[in-house]
C-alpha positions in Angstrom: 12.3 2.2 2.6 14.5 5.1 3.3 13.6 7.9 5.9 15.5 10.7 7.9 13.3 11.3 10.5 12.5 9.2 14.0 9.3 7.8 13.2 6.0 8.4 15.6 2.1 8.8 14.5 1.4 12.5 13.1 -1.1 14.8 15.5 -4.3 15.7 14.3 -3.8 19.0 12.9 -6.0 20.3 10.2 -4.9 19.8 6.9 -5.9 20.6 3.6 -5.5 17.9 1.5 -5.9 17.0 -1.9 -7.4 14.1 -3.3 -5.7 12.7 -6.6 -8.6 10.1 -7.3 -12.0 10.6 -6.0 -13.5 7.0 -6.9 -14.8 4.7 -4.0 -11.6 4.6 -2.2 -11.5 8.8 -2.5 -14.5 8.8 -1.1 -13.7 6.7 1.8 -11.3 8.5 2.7 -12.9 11.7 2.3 -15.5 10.8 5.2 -12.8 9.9 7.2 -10.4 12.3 6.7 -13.5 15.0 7.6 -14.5 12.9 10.9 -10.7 13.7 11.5 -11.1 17.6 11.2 -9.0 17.7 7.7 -10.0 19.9 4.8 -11.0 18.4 1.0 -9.4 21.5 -0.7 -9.2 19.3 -4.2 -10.8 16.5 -5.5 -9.0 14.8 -9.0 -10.9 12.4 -11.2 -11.3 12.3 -15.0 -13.6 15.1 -15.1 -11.8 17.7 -12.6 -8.3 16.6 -14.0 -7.8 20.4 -15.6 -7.5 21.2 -11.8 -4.8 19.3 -11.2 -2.0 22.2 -11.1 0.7 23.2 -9.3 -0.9 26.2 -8.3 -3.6 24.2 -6.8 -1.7 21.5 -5.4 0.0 24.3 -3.3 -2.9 25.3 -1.7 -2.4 21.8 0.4 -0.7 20.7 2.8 -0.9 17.0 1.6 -1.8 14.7 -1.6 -3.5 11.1 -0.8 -3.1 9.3 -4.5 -5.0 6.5 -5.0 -5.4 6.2 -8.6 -4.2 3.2 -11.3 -1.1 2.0 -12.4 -1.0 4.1 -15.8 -1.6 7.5 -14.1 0.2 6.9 -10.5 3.7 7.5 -11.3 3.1 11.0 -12.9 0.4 12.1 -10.4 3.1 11.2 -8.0 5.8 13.2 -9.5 3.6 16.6 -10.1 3.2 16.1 -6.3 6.6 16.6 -5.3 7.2 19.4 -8.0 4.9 21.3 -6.3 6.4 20.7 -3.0 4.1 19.0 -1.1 3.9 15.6 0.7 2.2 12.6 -1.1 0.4 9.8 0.6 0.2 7.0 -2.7 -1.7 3.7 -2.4 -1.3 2.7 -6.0 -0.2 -0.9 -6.8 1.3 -2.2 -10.3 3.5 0.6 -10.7 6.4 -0.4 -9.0 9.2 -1.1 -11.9 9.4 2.6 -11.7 10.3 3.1 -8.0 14.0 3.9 -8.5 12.7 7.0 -10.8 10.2 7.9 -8.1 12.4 7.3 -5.1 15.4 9.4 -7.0 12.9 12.0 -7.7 11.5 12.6 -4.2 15.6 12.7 -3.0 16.8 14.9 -5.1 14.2 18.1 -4.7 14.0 16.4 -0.7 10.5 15.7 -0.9 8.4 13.5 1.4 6.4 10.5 0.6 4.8 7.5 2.3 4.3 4.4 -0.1 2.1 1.5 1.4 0.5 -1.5 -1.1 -1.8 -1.6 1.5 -2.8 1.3 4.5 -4.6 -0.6 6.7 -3.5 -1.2 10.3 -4.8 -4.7 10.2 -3.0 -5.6 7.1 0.4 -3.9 8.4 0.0 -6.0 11.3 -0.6 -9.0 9.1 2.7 -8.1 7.5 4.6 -8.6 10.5 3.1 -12.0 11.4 3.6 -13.4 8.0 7.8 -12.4 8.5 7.4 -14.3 11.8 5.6 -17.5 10.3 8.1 -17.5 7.6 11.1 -17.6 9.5 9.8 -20.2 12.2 8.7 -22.4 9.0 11.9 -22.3 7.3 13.8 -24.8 8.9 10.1 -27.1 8.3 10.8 -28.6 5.2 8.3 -30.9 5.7 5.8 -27.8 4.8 5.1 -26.1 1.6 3.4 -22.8 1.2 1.3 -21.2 -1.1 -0.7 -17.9 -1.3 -4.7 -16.9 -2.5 -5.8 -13.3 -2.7 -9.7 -12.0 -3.4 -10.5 -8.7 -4.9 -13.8 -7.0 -6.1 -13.6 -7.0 -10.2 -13.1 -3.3 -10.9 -8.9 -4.1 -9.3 -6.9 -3.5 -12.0 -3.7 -5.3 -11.2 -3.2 -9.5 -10.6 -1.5 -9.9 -7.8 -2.7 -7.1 -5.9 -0.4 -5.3 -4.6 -0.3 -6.6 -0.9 -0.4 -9.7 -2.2 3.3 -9.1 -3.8 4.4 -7.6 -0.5 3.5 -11.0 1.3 5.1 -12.8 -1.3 8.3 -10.9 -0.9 8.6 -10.6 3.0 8.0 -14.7 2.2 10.9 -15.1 0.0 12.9 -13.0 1.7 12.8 -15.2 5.2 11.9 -19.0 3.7 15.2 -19.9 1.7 13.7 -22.9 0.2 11.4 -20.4 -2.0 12.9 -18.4 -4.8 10.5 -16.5 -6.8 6.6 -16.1 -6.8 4.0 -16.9 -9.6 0.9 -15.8 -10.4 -0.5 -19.3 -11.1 0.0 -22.8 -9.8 3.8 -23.9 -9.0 5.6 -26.0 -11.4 8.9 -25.8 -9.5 9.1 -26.4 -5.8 11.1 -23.1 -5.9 8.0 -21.5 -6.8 5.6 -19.4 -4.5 2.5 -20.2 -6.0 -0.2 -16.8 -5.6 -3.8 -17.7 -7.5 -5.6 -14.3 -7.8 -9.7 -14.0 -8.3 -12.1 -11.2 -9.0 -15.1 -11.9 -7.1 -17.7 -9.2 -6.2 -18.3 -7.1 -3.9 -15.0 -8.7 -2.2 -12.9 -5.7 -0.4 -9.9 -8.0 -0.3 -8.9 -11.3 1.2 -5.3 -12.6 1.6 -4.6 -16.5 2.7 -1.3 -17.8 2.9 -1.2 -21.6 3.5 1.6 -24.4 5.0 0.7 -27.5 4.3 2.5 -30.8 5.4 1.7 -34.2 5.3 0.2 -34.2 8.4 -1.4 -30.6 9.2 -1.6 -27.3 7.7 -1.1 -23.9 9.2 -2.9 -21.0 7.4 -3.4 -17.3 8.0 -5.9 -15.2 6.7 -6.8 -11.2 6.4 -10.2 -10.3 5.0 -11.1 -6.6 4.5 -14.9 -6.0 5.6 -15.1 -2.7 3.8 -12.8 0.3 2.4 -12.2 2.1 6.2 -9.5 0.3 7.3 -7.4 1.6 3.9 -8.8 4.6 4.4 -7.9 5.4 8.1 -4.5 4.3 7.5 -3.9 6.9 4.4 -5.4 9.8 6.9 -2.8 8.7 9.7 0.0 8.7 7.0 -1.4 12.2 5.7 -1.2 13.1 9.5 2.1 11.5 10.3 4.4 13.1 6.9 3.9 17.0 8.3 7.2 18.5 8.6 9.0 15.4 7.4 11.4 14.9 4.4 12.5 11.4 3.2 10.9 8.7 1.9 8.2 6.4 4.4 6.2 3.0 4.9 3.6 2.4 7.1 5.9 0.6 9.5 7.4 4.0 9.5 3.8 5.5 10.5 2.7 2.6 12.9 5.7 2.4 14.8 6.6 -1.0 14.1 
């Protein structure tokens, strides 16, 4: 992703902050956004959503959106018309990032985009490049990918699960394209999605030769980990314009 500013982890300032989604991920990061010293100034769900103005939205000095892939784009955008920075965690909305990303340049806006905010995941991220590229002259090996998710996830593949697919077929040349299913071509990244409850999220991607396999796994205990993450990246975008990741945020 694109920025214009040196990257380092925001200070704890106060903030006010607006939450655009106040389900069980709003409320996580509520609690930890207030063990941080922030503000709740607004809180948008279906009931509240005649508060979601621009006059109101000004009042902030930050919008964490975690909502669903029908809503996020436009929540998004009202964000940055009202000139303030927005921290979105929404997945399945992608095929509309050139609009969003255009959007946020041209009024020079500032936004940090993450499929997934925790820490543990991003570092999971950066060993999943590594095994790629030190498997991808090991043609003996063939990979394929599982992710777990409570039932109430709207999208299939989540949306970390597509950035592990990517950062796969963008280092392991023998793979070409990712499906949401079992292979049928050996250029094929095979992801199998299920909805199990109360699962917070677990993502397994598996090597498998003839004579070993070679798996690594992230499992989400609870919703702190995504919420801490979109705090940091609420704490990080002050006085930044551009568009940021949360390799951006991390340092990485």
């Amino acid at each position: 992703m694109d920025s214009n500013t040196n990257a380092a982890i925001g200070t704890n300032n106060h903030l006010n902050i607006a939450l655009i989604g106040y389900g069980k991920m709003g409320k996580a990061i509520e609690e930890i956004a207030v063990t941080r010293g922030h503000n709740i100034v607004l809180k948008i769900d279906i009931d509240t959503a005649a508060q979601f103005t621009k006059e109101n939205l000004q009042l902030c000095d930050v919008a964490i959106e975690f909502t669903s892939p029908h809503s996020a784009v436009e929540n998004i955008l009202t964000c940055l018309d009202a000139g303030i920075p927005v921290i979105s965690g929404s997945t399945g909305w992608l095929t509309r990032w050139d609009e969003v990303k255009a959007k946020c340049k041209a009024i020079n806006g500032a936004m940090v985009y993450a499929s997934n905010y925790s820490v543990g995941v991003n570092i999971f991220f950066e060993v999943n490049k590594f095994l790629a590229r030190l498997m991808d002259p090991q043609s003996d090996y063939d990979v394929s990918m599982e992710e777990i998710h409570h039932t109430e996830k709207k999208d299939a593949p989540s949306g970390t699960a597509i950035t592990l697919a990517e950062q796969i077929l963008e280092n392991l040349g023998r793979k070409k394209e990712w499906v949401n299913q079992s292979k049928v071509s050996p250029e094929e990244l095979s992801i199998i999605s299920e909805r199990i409850d109360p699962a917070p999220g677990t993502h397994k991607i598996k090597y498998s030769s003839p004579v070993d396999d070679i798996e690594i796994i992230h499992t989400a205990h609870n919703r702190k980990g995504f919420a801490t993450g979109a705090v940091l990246a609420a704490e990080f975008i002050q006085n930044k314009k551009g568009i940021f990741s949360m390799k951006d945020v991390l340092g990485f």
